[in-house]
RODO-2510 file (C-alpha; in nm, 4 decimals, decimal comma):
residues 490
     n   res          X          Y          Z
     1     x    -3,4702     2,9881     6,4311
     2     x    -3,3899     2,6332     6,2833
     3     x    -3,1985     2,5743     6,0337
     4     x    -3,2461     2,4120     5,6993
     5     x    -3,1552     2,0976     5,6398
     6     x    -2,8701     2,0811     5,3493
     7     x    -3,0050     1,8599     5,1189
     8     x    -3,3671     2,0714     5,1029
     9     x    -3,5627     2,4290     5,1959
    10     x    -3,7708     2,4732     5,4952
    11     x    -4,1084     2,5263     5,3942
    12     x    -4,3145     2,7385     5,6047
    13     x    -4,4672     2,4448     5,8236
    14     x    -4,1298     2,3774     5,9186
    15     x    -4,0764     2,0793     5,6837
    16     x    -3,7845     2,0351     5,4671
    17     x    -3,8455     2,0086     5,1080
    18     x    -3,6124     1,7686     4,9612
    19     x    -3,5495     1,8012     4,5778
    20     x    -3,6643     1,4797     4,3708
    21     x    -3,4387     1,2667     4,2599
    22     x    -3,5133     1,1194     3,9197
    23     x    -3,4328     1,1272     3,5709
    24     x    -3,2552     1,4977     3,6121
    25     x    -3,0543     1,4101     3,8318
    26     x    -2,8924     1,1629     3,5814
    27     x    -2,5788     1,2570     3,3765
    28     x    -2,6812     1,3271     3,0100
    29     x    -2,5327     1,0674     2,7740
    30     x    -2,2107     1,1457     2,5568
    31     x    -2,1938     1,1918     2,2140
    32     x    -2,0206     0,9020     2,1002
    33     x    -1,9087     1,1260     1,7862
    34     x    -1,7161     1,3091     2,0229
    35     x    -1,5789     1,0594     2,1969
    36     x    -1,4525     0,8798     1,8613
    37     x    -1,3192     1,2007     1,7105
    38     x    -1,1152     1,2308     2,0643
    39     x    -0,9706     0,8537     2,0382
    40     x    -0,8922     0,9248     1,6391
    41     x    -0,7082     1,2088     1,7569
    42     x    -0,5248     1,1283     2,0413
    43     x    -0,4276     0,7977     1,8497
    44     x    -0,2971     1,0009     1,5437
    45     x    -0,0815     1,2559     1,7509
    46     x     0,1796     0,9517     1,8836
    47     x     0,4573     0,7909     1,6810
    48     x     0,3463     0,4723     1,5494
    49     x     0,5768     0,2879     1,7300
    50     x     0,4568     0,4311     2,0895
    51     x     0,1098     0,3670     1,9995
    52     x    -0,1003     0,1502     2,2495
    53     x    -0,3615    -0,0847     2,0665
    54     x    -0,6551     0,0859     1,9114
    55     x    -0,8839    -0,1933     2,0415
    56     x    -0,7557    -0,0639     2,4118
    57     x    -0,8343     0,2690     2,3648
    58     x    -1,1618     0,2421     2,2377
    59     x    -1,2183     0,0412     2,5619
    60     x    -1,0622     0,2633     2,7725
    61     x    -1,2727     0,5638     2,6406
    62     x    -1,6265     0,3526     2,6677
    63     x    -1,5503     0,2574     3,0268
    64     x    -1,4356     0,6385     3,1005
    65     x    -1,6708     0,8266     2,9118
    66     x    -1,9838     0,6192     2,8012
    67     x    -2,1255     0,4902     3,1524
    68     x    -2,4450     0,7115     3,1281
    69     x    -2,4998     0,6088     2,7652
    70     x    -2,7212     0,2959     2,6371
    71     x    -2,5184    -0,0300     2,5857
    72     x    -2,5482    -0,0010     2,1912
    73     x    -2,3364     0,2754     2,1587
    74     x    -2,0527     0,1576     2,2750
    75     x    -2,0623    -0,0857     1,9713
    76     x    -2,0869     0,2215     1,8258
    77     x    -1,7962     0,4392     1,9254
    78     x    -1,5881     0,0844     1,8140
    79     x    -1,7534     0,0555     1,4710
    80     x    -1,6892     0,4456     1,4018
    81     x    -1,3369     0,4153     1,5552
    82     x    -1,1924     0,1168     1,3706
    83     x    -1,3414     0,1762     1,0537
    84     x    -1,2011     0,5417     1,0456
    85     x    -0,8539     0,3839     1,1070
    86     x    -0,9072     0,0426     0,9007
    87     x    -1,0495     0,3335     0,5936
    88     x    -0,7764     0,5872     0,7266
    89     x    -0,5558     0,6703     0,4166
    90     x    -0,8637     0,7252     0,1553
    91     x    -1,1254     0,9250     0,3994
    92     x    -0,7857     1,1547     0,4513
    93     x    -0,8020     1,1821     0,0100
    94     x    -1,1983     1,2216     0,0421
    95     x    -1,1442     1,4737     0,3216
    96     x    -0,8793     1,6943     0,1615
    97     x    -0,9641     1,7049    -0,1737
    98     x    -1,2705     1,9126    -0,0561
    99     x    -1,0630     2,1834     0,1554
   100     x    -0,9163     2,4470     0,0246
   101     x    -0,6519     2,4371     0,2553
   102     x    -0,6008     2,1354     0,4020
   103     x    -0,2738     2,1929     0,5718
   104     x    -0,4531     2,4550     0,8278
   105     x    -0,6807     2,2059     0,9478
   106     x    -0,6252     2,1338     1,3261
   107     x    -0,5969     1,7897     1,3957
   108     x    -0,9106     1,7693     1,5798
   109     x    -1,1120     1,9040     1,2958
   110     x    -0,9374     1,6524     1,0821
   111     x    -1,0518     1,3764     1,3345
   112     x    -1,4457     1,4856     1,3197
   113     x    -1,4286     1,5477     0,9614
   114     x    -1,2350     1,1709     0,9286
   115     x    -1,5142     1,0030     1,1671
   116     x    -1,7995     1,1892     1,0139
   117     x    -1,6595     1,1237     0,6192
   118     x    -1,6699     0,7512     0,7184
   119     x    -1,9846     0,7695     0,8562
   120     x    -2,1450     0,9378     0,5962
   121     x    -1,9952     0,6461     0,3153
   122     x    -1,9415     0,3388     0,4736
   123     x    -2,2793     0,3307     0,8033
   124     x    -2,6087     0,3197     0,5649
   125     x    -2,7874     0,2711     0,9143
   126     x    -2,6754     0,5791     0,9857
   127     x    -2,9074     0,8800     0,8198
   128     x    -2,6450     1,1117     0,6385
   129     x    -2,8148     1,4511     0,8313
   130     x    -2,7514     1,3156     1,1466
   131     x    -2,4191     1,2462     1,0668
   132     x    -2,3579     1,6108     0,9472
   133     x    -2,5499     1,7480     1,2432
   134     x    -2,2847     1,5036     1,5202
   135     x    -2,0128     1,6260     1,3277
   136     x    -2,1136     2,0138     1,3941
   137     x    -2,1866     2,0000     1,7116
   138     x    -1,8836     1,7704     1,8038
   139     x    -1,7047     2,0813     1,6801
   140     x    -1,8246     2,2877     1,8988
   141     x    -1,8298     2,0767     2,2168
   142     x    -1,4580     2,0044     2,1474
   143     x    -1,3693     2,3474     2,1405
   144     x    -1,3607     2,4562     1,7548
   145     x    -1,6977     2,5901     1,6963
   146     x    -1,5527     2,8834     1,4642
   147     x    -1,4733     2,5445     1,2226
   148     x    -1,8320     2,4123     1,2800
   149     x    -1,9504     2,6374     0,9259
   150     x    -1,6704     2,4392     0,7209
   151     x    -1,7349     2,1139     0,8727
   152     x    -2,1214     2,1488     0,7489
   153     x    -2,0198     2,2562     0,4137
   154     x    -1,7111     1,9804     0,3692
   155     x    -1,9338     1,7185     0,4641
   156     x    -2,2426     1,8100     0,2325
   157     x    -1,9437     1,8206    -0,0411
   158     x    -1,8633     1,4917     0,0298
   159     x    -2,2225     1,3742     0,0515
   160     x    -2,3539     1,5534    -0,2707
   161     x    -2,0287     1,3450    -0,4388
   162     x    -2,1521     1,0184    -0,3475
   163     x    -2,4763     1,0356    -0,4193
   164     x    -2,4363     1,1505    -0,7654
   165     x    -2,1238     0,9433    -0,8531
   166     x    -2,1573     0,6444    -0,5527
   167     x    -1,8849     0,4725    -0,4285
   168     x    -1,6740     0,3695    -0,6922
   169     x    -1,6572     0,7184    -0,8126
   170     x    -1,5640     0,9000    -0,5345
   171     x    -1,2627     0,6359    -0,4405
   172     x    -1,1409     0,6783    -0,8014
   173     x    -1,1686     1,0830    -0,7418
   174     x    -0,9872     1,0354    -0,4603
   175     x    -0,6960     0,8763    -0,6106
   176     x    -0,6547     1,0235    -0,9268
   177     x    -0,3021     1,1988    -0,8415
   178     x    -0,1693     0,8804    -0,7788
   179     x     0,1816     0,8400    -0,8773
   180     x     0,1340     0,5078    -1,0641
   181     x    -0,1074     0,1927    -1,0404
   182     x     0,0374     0,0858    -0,7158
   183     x    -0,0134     0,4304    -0,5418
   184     x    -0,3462     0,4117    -0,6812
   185     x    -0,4260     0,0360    -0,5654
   186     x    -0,3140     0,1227    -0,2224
   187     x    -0,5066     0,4776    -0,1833
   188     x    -0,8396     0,2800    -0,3171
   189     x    -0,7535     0,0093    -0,0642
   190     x    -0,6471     0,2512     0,2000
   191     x    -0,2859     0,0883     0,2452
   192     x     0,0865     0,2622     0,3008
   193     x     0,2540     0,2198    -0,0030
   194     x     0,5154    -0,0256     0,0989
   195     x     0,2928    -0,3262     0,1807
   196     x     0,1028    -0,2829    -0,1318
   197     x     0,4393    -0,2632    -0,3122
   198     x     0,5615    -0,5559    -0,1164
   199     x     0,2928    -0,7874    -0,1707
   200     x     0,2345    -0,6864    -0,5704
   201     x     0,6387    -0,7606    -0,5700
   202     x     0,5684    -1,1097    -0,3859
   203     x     0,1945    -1,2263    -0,5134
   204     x     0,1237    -1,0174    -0,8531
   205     x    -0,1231    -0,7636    -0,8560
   206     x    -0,4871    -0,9667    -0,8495
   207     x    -0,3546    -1,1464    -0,4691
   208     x    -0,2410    -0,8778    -0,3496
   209     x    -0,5424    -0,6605    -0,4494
   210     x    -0,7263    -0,9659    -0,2680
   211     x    -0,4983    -0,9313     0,0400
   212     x    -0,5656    -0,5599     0,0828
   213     x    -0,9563    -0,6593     0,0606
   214     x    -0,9709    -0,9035     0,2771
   215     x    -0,7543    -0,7352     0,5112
   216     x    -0,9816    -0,4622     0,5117
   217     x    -1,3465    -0,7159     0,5464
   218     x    -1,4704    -0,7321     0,9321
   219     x    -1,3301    -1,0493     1,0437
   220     x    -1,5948    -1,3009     1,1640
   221     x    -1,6625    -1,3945     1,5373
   222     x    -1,5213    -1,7131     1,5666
   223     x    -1,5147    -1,9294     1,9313
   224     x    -1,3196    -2,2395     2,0380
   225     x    -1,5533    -2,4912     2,1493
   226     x    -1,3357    -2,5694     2,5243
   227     x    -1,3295    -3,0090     2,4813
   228     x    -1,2972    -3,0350     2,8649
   229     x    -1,6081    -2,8501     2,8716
   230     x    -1,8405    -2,9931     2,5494
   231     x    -1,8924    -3,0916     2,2136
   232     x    -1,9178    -2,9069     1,9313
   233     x    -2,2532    -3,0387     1,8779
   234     x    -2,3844    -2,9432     2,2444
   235     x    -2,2692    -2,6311     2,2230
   236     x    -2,4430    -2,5596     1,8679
   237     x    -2,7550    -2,6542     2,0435
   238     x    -2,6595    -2,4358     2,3645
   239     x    -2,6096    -2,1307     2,1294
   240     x    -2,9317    -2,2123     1,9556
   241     x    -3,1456    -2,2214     2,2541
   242     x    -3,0652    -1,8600     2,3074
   243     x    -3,1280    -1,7507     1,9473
   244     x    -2,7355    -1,7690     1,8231
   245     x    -2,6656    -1,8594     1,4972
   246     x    -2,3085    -2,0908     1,4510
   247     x    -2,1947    -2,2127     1,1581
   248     x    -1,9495    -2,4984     1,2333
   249     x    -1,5755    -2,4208     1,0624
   250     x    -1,4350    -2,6383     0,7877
   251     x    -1,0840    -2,5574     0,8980
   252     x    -1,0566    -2,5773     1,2458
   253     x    -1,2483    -2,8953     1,3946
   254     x    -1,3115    -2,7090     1,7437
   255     x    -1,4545    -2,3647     1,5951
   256     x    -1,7636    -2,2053     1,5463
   257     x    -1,8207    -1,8949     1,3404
   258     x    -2,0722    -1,6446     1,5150
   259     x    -2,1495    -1,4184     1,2042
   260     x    -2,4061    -1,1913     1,2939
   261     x    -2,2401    -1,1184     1,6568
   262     x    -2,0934    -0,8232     1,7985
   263     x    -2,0496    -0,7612     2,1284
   264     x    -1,8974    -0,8551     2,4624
   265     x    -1,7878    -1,2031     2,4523
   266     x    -1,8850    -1,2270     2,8344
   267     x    -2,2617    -1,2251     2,6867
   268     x    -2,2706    -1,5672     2,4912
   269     x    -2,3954    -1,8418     2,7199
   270     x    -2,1989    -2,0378     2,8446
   271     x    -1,8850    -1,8145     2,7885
   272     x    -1,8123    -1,7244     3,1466
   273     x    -1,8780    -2,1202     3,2522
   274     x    -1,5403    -2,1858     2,9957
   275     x    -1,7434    -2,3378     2,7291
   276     x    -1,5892    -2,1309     2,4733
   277     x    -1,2318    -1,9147     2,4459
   278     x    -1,2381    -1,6751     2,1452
   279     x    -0,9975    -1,7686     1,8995
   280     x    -0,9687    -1,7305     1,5131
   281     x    -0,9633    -2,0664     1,2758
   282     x    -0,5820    -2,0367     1,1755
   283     x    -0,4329    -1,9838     1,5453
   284     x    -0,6448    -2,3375     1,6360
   285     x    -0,4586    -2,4790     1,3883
   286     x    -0,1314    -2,4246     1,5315
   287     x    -0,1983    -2,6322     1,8500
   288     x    -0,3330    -2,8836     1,6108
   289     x    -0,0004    -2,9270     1,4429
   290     x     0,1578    -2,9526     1,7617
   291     x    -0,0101    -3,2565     1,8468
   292     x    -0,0165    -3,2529     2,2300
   293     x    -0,0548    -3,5644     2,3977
   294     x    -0,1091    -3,6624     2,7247
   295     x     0,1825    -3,7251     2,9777
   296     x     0,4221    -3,5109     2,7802
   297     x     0,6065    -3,2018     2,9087
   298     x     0,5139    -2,9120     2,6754
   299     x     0,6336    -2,5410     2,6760
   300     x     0,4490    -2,2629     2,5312
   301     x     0,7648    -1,9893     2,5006
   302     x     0,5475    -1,6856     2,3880
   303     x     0,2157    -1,7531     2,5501
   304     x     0,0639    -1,4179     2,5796
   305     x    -0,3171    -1,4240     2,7111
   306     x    -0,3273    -1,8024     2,6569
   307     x    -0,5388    -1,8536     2,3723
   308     x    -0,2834    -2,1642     2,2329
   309     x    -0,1849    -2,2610     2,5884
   310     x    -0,5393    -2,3676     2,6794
   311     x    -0,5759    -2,5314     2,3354
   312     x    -0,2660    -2,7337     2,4316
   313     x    -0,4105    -2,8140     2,7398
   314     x    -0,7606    -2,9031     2,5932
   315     x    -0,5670    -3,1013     2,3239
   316     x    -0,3900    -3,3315     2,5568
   317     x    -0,6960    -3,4113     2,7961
   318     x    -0,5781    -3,1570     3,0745
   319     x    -0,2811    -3,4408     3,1145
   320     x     0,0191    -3,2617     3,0333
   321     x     0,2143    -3,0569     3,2086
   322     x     0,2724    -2,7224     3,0251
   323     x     0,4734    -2,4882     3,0996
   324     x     0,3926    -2,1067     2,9706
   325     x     0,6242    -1,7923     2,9479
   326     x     0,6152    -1,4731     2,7679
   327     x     0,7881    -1,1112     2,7614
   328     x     0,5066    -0,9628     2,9015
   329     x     0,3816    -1,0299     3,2446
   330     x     0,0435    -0,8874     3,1943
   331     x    -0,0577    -1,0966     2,9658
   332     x     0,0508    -1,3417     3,1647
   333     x    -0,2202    -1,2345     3,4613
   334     x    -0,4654    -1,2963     3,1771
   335     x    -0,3518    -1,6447     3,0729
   336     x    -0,4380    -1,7000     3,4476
   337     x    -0,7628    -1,5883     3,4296
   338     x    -0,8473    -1,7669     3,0797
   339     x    -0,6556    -2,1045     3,2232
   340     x    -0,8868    -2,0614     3,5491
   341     x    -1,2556    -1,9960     3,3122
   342     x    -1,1597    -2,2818     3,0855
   343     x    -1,1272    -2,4815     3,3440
   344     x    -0,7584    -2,6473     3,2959
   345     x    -0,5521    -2,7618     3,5578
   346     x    -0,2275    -2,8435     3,3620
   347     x    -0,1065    -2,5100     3,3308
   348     x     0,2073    -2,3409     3,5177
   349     x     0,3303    -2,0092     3,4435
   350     x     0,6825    -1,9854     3,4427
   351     x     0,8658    -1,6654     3,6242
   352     x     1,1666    -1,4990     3,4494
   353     x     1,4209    -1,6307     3,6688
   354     x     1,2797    -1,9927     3,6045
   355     x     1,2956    -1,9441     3,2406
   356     x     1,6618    -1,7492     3,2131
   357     x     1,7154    -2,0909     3,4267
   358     x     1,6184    -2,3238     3,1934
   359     x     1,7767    -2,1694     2,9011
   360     x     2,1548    -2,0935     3,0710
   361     x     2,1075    -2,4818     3,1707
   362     x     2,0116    -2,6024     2,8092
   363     x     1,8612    -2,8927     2,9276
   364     x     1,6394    -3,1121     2,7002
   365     x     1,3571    -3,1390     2,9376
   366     x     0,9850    -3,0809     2,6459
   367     x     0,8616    -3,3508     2,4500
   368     x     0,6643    -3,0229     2,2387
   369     x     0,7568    -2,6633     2,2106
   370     x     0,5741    -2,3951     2,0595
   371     x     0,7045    -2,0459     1,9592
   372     x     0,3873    -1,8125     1,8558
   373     x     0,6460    -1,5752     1,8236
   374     x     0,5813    -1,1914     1,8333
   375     x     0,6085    -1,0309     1,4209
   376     x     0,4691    -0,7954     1,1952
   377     x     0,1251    -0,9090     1,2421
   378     x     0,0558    -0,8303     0,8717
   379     x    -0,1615    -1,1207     0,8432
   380     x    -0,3885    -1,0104     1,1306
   381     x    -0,4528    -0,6397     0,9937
   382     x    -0,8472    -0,7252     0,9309
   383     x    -0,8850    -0,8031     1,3070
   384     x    -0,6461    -0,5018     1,3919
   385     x    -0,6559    -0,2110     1,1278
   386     x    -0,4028    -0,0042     1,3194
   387     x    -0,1252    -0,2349     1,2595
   388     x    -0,0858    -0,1393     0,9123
   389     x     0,0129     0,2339     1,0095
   390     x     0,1895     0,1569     1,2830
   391     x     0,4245    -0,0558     1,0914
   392     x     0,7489     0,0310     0,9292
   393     x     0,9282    -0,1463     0,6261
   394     x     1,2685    -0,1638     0,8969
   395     x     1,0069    -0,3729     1,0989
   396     x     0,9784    -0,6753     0,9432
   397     x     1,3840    -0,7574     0,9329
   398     x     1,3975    -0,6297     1,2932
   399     x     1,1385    -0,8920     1,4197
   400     x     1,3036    -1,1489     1,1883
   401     x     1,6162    -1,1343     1,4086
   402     x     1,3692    -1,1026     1,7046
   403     x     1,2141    -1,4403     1,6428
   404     x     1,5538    -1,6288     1,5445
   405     x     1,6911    -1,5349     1,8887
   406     x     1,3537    -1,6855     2,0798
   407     x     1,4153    -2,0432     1,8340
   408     x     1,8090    -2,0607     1,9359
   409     x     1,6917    -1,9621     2,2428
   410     x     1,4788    -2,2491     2,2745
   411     x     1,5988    -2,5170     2,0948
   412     x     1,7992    -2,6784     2,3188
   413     x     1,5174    -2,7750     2,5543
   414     x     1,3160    -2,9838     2,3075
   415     x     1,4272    -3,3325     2,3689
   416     x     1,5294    -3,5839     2,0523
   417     x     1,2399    -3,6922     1,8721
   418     x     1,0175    -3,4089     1,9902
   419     x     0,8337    -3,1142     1,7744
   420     x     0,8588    -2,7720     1,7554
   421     x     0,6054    -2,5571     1,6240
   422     x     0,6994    -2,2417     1,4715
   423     x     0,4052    -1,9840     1,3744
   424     x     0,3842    -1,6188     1,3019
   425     x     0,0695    -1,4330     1,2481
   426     x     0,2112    -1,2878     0,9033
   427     x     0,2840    -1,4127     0,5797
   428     x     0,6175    -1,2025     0,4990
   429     x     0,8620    -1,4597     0,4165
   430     x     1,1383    -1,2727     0,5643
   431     x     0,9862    -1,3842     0,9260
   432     x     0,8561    -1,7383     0,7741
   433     x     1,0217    -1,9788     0,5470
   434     x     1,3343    -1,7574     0,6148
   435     x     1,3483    -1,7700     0,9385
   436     x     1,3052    -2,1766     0,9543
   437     x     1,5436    -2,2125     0,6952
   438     x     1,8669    -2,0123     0,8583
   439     x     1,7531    -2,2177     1,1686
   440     x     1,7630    -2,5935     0,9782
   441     x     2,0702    -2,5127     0,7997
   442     x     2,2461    -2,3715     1,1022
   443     x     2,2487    -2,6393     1,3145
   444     x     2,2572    -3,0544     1,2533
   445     x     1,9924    -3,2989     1,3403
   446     x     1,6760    -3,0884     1,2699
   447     x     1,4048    -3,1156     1,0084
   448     x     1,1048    -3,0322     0,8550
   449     x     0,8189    -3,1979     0,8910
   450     x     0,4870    -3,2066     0,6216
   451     x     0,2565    -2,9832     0,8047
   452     x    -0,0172    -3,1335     0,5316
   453     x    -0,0017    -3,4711     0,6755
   454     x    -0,1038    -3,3488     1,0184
   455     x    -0,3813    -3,0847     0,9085
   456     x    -0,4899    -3,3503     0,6229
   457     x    -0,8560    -3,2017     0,6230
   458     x    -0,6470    -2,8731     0,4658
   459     x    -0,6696    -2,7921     0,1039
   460     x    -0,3076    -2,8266    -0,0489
   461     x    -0,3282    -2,4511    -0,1176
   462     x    -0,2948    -2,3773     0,2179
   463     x     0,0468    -2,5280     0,2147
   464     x     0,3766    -2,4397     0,0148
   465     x     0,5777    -2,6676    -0,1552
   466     x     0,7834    -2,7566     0,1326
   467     x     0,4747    -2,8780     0,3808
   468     x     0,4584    -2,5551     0,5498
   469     x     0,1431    -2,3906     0,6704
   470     x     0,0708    -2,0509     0,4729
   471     x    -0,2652    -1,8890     0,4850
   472     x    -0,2894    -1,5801     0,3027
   473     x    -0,5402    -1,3198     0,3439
   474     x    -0,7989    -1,3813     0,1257
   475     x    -0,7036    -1,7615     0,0579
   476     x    -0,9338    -1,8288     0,3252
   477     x    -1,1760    -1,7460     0,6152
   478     x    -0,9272    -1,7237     0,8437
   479     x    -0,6622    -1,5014     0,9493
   480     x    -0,2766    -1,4634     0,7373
   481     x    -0,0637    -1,7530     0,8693
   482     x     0,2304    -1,9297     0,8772
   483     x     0,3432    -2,2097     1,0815
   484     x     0,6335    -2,4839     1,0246
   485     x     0,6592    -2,8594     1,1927
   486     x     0,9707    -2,8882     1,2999
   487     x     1,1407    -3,2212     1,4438
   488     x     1,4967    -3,2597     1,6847
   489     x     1,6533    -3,5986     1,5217
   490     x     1,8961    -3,5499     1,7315
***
């Protein structure tokens, strides 16, 4: 007797059957519900200060878990993700106050309940019965189907709320226990406590209700048109062509704001041929102020992925030699990769020993320096919503002392005459005009430079009354900044 082949059935003539392969064979999509209830989760169960980036893990999770789905929802599982954490502190009000017992909620419940809440208020392209119905059965498929009867009734709660009372009701609801008006502000604008507090203290109450608001707006799209590459004006045209609307910045002379985007940067033409380098309007600025020039010997002394460096390198005609370092080697591989798209040749990354070298020498060997030195990131929190739970009052001294070790650090390789650019993506002025200020008045032969009469396109409200660059959130379409022109007299 023969035998069967493995992969089918002998049929009676002696020929194996085979089973089709087609659209059964396939692996059914996820449910991106369940997926984002899983990243909330996991993200809320570690200590802030252990937590990776929640852009990262909403990566991580599409490329893991989404591969059989359609490309749109991994947009998706990032739109239900970061607004759950950007929205975090009020959908947790919203949530609760309709439990009887909120305390014997498992965290996972919390998390579906949490994803599905801001689902069900802040996506109107989402229909609010499909949103109920993800939220049950992501109870079930993650292992808490007793829950799935309480889920359904929470979230019609919540629903029947804010369609009889809208939003403004049912964010006033959820903060009526509020301790006082700043309590209340921050609940409504789903902030801790002590940065509301902090920034009422430092900006009165209608900035820093502004700050939380635009903190809390999706940040625009914005690219960095590459100059070794194009013109602003080509690429325009290039993005037009292929039905991409850019509006041209009136801050940054190189950017373009992509609006209506979303999306894998790697999709805009002409993105993987280093037209472009994504890049918000403020950060462009700071290799502005720097004023690279060709033939000079610059050092970028926290580079990271290389978003400044290449600017630098852009900004001086691809004639300079720059030198780039940072903390974290990683970042590091992908200044590499960026330098090699955009298509500079000026670049060198430095390795640790090289650096410790240079500073235990103390040589004055850069015409420019930049520190983009690492902070609070409190400016930044509209482009990174996690950042505002992760962070801890203690914080922004810590980094304070952080950043004026990196300037003394530094210092002594910028040679007399030459600039140093100082920039923090924050506006707490314990890591700004503090910072500069304990470095100028500690040592001789350094000043301040007017940061206006570089950036003179710049409204004079983007500056303080010493020259310094200081963008608050808010103030304008960019991203919180500070940055200080510093120059070695001697």
């Amino acid at each position: 007797m023969s035998r069967p082949d493995r992969r089918g059935k002998k049929s009676a003539s002696g020929r194996v059957r085979r089973k089709k392969q087609g659209a059964g064979d396939r692996k059914p999509p996820r449910s991106v519900r369940v997926v984002a209830a899983r990243i909330l989760n996991r993200w809320k169960s570690l200590e802030p200060a252990r937590r990776p980036p929640i852009n990262i893990m909403i990566q991580e999770a599409a490329a893991r878990e989404l591969g059989h789905n359609p490309p749109n929802d991994r947009a998706l599982l990032g739109e239900i993700v970061t607004g759950s954490v950007r929205w975090l502190r009020l959908l947790d009000r919203i949530v609760c106050s309709r439990l009887d017992k909120p305390g014997k909620i498992p965290p996972e419940v919390r998390a579906i309940l949490f994803t599905a809440c801001y689902q069900l208020i802040f996506l109107d392209r989402i229909p609010p019965f499909a949103a109920v119905n993800e939220a049950v059965t992501a109870a079930r498929q993650c292992g808490a189907g007793w829950a799935s009867g309480l889920v359904n009734a929470v979230l019609r709660r919540i629903l029947r709320a804010y369609q009889a009372h809208g939003m403004e009701g049912i964010v006033s609801h959820a903060a009526k226990r509020a301790r006082d008006s700043a309590e209340r502000m921050a609940i409504q604008e789903s902030f801790p406590n002590w940065i509301v507090r902090r920034w009422i203290e430092r900006h009165g109450l209608e900035t820093a209700v502004s700050m939380c608001r635009a903190s809390n707006a999706p940040p625009h799209f914005t690219l960095r048109v590459n100059r070794l590459a194009s013109g602003r004006g080509e690429a325009e045209a290039l993005l037009a062509g292929h039905g991409i609307a850019a509006a041209r910045s009136e801050l940054a002379p190189d950017a373009l704001v992509l609006e209506n985007f979303r999306g894998n940067p790697s999709r805009i033409p002409g993105f993987e041929k280093g037209w472009f380098q994504v890049q918000d309007e403020s950060a462009q600025l700071v290799s502005l102020l720097l004023q690279p020039e060709p033939g000079q010997s610059i050092l970028d002394a926290c580079a990271g992925v290389g978003g400044k460096t290449t600017h630098i390198a852009e900004l001086a005609q691809d004639r300079a030699s720059i030198d780039a370092w940072d903390s974290d080697r990683a970042r590091l591989g992908l200044l590499r990769e960026n330098a090699v798209r955009l298509g500079t040749g000026s670049i060198s990354v430095l390795e640790e020993s090289s650096f410790a070298r240079l500073k235990s020498e103390g040589k004055p060997v850069y015409d420019r320096i930049l520190v983009d030195a690492p902070c609070s990131g409190l400016g930044v929190i509209r482009r990174h919503p996690d950042i505002k739970w992760n962070r801890m009052p203690e914080d922004v001294p810590r980094l304070a002392e952080l950043q004026k070790e990196i300037l003394e650090d530094v210092a002594p390789l910028l040679k007399p005459g030459g600039l140093l650019v100082y920039s923090v993506c924050t506006t707490e002025p314990e890591e700004g005009v503090g910072v500069v200020d304990e470095f100028v008045a500690s040592r001789h032969g350094w000043q301040i430079e007017p940061a206006g009469s570089v950036l003179s396109w710049l409204p004079a409200s983007l500056f303080n009354t010493r020259g310094m660059l200081r963008i608050v959130p808010g103030a304008a379409t960019a991203d919180g900044f500070f940055a200080a022109l510093l120059r070695k007299i001697s």
